[in-house]
C-alpha positions in Angstrom: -42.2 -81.4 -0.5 -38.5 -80.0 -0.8 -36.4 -78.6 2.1 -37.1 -75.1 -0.2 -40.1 -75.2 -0.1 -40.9 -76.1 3.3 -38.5 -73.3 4.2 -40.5 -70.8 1.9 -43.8 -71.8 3.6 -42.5 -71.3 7.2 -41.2 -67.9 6.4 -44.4 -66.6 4.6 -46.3 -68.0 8.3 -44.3 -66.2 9.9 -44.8 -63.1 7.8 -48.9 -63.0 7.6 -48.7 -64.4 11.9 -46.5 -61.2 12.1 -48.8 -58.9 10.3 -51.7 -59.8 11.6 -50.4 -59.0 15.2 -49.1 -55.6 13.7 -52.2 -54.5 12.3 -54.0 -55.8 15.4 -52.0 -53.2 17.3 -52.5 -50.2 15.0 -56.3 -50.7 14.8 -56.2 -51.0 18.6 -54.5 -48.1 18.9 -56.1 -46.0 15.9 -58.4 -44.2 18.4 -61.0 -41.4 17.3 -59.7 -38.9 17.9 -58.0 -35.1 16.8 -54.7 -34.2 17.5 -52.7 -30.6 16.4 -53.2 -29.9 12.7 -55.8 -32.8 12.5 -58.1 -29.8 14.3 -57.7 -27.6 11.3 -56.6 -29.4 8.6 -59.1 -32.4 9.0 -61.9 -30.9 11.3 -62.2 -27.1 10.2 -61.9 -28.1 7.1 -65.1 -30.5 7.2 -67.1 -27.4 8.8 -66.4 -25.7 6.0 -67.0 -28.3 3.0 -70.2 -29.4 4.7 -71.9 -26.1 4.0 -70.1 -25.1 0.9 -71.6 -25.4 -3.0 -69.7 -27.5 -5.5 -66.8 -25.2 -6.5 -66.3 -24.0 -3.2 -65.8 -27.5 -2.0 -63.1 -28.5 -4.3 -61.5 -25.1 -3.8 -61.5 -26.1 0.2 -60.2 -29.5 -1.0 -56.9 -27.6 -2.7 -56.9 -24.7 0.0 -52.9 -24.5 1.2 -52.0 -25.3 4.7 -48.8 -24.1 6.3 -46.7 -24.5 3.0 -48.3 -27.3 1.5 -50.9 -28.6 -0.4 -53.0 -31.3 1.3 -55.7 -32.3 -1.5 -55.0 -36.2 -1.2 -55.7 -36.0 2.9 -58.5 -33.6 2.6 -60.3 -35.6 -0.2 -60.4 -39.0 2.1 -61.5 -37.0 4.7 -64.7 -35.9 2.5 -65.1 -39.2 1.3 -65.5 -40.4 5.2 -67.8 -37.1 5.4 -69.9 -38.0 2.2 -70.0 -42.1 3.3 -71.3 -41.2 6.7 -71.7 -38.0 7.4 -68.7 -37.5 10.4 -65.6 -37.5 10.7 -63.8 -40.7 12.3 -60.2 -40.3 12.8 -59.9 -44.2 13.1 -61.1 -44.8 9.5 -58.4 -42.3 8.7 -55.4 -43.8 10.2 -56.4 -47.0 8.5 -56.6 -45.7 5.3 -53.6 -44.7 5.2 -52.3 -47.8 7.0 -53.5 -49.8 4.2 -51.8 -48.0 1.6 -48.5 -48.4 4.0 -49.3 -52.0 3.9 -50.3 -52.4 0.0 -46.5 -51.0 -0.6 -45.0 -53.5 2.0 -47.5 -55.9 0.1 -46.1 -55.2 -3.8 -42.2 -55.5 -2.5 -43.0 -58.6 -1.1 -44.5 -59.4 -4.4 -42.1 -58.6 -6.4 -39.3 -60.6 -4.4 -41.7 -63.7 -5.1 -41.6 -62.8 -8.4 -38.3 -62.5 -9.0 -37.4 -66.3 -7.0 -36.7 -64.7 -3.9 -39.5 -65.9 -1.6 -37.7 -65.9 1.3 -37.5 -61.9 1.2 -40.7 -61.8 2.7 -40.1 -62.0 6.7 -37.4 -59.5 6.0 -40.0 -57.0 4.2 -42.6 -57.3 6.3 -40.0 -56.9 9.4 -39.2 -53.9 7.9 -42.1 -51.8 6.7 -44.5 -53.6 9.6 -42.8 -51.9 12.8 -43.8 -49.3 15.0 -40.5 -46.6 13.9 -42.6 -44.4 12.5 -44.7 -44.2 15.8 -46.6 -40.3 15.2 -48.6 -41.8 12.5 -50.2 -44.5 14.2 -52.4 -42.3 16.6 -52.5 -38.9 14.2 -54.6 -38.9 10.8 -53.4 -35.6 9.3 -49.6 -36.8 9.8 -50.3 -40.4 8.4 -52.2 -39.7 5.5 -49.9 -37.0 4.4 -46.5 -39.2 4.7 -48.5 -41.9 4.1 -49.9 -41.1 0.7 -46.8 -38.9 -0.1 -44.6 -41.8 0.5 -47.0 -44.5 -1.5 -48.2 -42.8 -4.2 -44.4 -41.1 -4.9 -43.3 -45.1 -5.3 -46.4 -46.3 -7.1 -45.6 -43.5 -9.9 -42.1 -44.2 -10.4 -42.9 -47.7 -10.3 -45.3 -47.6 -13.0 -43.7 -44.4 -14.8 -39.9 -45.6 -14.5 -39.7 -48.7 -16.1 -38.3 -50.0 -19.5 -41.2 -50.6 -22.3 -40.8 -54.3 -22.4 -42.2 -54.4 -19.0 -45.4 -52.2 -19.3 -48.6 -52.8 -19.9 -51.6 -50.9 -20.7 -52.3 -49.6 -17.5 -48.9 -48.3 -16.1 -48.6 -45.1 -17.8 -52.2 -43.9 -17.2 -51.7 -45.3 -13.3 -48.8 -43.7 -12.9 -49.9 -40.2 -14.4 -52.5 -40.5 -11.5 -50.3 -41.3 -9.0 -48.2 -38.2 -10.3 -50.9 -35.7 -9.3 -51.9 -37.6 -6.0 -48.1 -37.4 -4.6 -48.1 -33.8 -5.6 -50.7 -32.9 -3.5 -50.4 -35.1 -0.7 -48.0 -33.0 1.1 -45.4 -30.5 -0.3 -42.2 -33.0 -1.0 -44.6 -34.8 -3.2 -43.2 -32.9 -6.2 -40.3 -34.1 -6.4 -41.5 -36.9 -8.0 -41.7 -34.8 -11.6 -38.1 -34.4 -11.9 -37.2 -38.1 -10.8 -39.3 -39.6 -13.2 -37.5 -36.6 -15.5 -34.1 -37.9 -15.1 -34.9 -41.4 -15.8 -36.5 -40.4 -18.7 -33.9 -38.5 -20.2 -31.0 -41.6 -18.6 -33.1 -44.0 -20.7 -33.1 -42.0 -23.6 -37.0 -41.9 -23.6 -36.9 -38.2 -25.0 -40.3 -39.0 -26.5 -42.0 -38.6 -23.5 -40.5 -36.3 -21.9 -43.3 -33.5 -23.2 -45.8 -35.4 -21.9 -44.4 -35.2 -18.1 -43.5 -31.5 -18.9 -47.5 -31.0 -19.6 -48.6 -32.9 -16.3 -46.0 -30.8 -14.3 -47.1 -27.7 -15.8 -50.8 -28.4 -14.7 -49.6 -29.2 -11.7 -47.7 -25.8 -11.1 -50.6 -24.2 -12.3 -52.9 -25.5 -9.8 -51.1 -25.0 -7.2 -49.8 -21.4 -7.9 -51.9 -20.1 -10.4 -55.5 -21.4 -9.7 -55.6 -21.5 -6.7 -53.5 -19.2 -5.7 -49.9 -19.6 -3.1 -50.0 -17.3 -0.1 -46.5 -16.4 1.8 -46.3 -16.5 5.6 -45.3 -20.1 5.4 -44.5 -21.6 8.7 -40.5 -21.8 7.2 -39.5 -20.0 4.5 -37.4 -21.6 1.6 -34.2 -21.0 0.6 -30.9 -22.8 1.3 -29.3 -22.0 4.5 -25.9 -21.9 3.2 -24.4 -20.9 7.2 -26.1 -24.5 8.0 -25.2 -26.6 5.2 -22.7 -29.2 7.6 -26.4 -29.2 9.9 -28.4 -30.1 6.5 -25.9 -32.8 5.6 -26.3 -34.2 8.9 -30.0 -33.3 8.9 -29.7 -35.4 5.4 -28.0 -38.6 6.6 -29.9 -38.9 9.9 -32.8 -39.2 7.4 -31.8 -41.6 5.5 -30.6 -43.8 8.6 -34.0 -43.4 10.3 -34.3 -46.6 10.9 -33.2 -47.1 15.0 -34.1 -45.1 18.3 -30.2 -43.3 18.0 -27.9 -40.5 16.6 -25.0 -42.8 15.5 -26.9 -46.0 14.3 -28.9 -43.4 12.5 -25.7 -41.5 11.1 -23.8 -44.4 10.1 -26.7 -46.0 8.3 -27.4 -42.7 6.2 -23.7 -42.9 4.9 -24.7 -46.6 4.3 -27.1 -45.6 2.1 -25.3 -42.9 0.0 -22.5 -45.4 -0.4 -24.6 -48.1 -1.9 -26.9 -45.8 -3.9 -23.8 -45.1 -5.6 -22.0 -48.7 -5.9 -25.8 -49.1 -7.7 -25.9 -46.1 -10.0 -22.0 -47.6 -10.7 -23.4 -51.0 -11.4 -26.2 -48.9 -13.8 -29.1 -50.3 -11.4 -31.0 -46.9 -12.9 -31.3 -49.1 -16.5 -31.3 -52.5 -14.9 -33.5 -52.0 -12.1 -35.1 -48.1 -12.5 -38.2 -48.7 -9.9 -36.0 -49.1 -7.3 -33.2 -47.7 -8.2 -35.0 -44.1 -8.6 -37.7 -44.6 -5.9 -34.5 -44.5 -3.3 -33.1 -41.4 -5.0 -36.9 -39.4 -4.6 -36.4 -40.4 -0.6 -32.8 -39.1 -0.3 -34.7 -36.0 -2.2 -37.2 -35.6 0.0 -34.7 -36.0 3.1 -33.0 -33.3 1.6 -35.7 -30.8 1.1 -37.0 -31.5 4.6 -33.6 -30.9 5.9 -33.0 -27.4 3.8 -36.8 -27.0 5.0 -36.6 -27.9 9.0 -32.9 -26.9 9.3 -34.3 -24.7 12.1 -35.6 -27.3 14.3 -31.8 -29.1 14.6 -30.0 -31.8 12.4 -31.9 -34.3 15.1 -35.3 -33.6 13.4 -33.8 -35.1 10.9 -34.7 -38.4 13.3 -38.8 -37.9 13.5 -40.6 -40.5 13.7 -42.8 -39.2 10.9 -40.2 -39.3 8.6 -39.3 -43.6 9.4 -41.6 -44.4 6.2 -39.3 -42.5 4.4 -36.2 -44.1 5.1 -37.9 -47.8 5.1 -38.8 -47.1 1.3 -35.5 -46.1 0.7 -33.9 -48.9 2.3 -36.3 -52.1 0.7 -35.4 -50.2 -2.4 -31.2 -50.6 -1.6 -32.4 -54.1 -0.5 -34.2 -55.1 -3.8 -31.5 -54.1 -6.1 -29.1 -55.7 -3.9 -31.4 -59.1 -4.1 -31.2 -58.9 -7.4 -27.7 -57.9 -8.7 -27.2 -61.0 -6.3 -29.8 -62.8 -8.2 -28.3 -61.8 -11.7 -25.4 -62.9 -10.8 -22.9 -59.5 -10.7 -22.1 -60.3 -7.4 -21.1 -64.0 -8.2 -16.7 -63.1 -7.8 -17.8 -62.7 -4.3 -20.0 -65.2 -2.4 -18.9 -64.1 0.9 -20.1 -61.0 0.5 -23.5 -62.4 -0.5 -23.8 -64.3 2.1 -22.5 -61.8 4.7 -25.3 -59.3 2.6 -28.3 -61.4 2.9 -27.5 -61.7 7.0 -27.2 -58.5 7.1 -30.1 -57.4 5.8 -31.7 -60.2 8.0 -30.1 -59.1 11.0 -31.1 -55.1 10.3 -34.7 -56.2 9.2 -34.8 -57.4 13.0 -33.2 -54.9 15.0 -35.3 -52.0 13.2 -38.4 -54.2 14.2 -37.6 -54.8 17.8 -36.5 -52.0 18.7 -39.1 -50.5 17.6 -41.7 -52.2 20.0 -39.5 -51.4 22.5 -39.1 -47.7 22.3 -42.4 -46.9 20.8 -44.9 -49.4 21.8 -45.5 -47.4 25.1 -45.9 -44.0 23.4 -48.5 -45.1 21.1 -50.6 -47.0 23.7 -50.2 -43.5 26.0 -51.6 -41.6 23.1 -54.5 -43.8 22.5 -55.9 -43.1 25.8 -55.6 -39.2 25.4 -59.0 -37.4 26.3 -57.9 -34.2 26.3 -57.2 -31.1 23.9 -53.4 -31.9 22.4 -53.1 -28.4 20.3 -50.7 -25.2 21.3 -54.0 -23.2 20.8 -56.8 -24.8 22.9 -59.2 -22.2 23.2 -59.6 -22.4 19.0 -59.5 -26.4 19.0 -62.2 -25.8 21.6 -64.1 -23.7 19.2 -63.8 -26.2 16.2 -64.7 -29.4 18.5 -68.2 -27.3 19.2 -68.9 -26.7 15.5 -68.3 -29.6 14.5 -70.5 -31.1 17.3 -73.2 -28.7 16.6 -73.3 -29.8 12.7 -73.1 -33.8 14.1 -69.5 -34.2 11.9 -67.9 -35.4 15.1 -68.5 -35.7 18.5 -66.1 -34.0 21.0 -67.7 -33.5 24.0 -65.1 -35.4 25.9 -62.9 -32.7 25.0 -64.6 -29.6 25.6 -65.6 -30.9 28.8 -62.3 -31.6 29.7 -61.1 -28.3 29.0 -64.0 -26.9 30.4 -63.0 -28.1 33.9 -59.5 -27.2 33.8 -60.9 -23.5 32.9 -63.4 -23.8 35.8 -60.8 -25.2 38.5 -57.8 -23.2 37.2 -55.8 -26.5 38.3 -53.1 -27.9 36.0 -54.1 -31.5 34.5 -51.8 -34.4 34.0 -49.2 -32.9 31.2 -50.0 -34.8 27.9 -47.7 -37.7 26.6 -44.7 -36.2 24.5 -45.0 -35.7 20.9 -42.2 -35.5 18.3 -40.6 -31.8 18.4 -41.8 -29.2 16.5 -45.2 -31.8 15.2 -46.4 -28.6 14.8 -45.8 -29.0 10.8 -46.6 -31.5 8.3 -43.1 -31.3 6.5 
């Protein structure tokens, strides 16, 4: 056996030894439980759809909430209804978990591919952490950004490529994919206009009607059919007086990778410089699925920012919003891998070298750090047997329908806040959620 690939098969122990520990965590820690929106967007919802006819049901399914719509998180929470008749908010968080780990999964796979095997400690590092800490305990927040953030890649992956490399299943795959990061959460959209521009860069005009007539159904859905009320939690619009606050908002985003402002900062303006060394080295032809599945996250972190604007710049740092910024970065790492690979970065080998420790060096930091700052929060959370909601008296009200129908039992809960009503004593203040995880941005 060469020293290569001895080396190879010590990294890839490494990598399953390390992501069996991870997942062992998260399903730990996936407890059973509701927390804010999951309330009403997972558990009113249910009450609903369990006594509602056929049409109604799939009108529930595609009802808005806040300013989004939610079809991909409320259909797996009906399939959990339909498979066992209750709600568990631990199959939930794994669902989605799975999908996070299927995309960790096909960029590992596709460094294999490509002769870069030893990508895969750096991958899993990276996607396998605990930085995105809110959606390890909450089911409405991780299937959202979850399925948003999954679904948004597996589209362009499958719709952004050049026709040598498809096969008979991408295009129908990624058509499907289309419609399920649409309605995963309201960001989701902005997938029709990336796959757009690499259409028209690629001089695939052809198809271009074809993506115009699933974007049009898709509009029509969600405004037309079904109807778009106002009295969204934020209204749109940019806030031209905070535009220096959205480009902050925007960069903190895109750095989301450490517990800290200027890491944070500095590694957005990292990422905006080397999107555009790649767009100059035309890494939107050579290498589109990565290339534009970085530009729909720095998309997305700039509609949250002209979105959440309000809540600070720092929201721009949410835990929720780590996936993000990890699909964004593997994507700058995979086109860096393999413009190293292809040999355009052969006049300088330093610089190679000096990128592959990097990347390395960032992979682990983000990880550790991670565990550090979050681990404690998660396992906090986990143990919860209270109400977490700003209105407790209506969570109240939805726990004893829901118990009454035998969807899901809260009587932990209710009895919980049953005492505190009777005593009129204060209980142990609940562990600290993000800011403003009021909203499913």
């Amino acid at each position: 056996m060469s020293s290569s690939r001895a080396l190879r098969d010590v990294v890839f122990v490494f990598a399953a030894a390390y992501a069996c520990l991870w997942t062992s965590f998260v399903v730990i820690n996936a407890a059973n439980m509701p927390l804010m929106d999951d309330y009403d967007a997972i558990l009113a919802f249910i009450n609903d759809y369990a006594d509602a006819g056929s049409s109604k049901r799939v009108a529930l399914v595609m009802e808005q909430h806040n300013e989004h719509r939610i079809a991909t998180t409320r259909a797996a929470a009906a399939l959990n209804y339909h498979m066992s008749g209750t709600v568990n908010f631990t199959y939930l968080i794994l669902f989605g978990t799975a999908l996070w780990m299927l995309a960790c999964w096909l960029f590992i796979h596709e460094a294999a591919c490509l002769g870069m095997p030893l990508f895969a400690l750096p991958f899993t590092a990276l996607f396998l952490n605990l930085r995105y800490a809110t959606l390890v305990n909450w089911a409405m927040a991780g299937l959202n950004h979850y399925t948003q953030a999954f679904f948004g890649f597996l589209c362009i992956f499958c719709l952004c490529r050049p026709p040598e490399r498809e096969t008979a299943w991408t295009r129908p795959l990624g058509y499907a994919c289309l419609y399920l990061a649409a309605f995963s959460s309201g960001a989701g959209i902005l997938v029709v206009p990336v796959v757009g521009l690499y259409l028209v860069l690629a001089r695939h005009s052809q198809r271009l009607p074809m993506l115009g007539l699933h974007a049009a159904v898709i509009l029509g859905l969600n405004y037309v059919v079904y109807g778009y009320r106002s009295g969204s939690v934020l209204a749109a619009g940019f806030p031209l007086p905070q535009t220096l606050g959205v480009v902050q908002f925007f960069l903190y985003f895109c750095g989301n990778l450490l517990p800290a402002k200027l890491p944070c900062l500095c590694l957005g303006a990292v990422a905006l410089a080397a999107i555009m060394y790649c767009a100059s080295q035309r890494c939107d032809l050579r290498y589109p699925e990565y290339f534009f599945t970085a530009v729909l996250q720095m998309l997305v972190g700039l509609s949250a920012g002209i979105a959440r604007i309000g809540f600070g710049p720092e929201y721009g740092m949410e835990s929720k919003y780590g996936c993000y910024a990890i699909l964004l970065w593997a994507s700058l790492i995979m086109m860096g891998a393999r413009l190293m690979r292809d040999g355009s970065l052969k006049r300088y080998p330093e610089a190679s070298w000096l990128s592959v420790a990097g990347i390395v060096g960032l992979s682990i930091a983000v990880c550790g750090s991670s565990w550090i700052y979050n681990r404690q929060s998660i396992e906090n959370i986990a143990k919860v047997h209270w109400i977490v909601h700003p209105n407790e008296q209506h969570a109240r009200e939805i726990l004893q329908v829901s118990a009454a129908k035998g969807i899901y039992d809260g009587r932990r809960y209710i009895s919980n806040f049953d005492q505190r009503s009777e005593s009129g004593s204060r209980r142990e203040a609940p562990p600290q959620r993000d800011a403003g995880e009021g909203d499913d941005e």
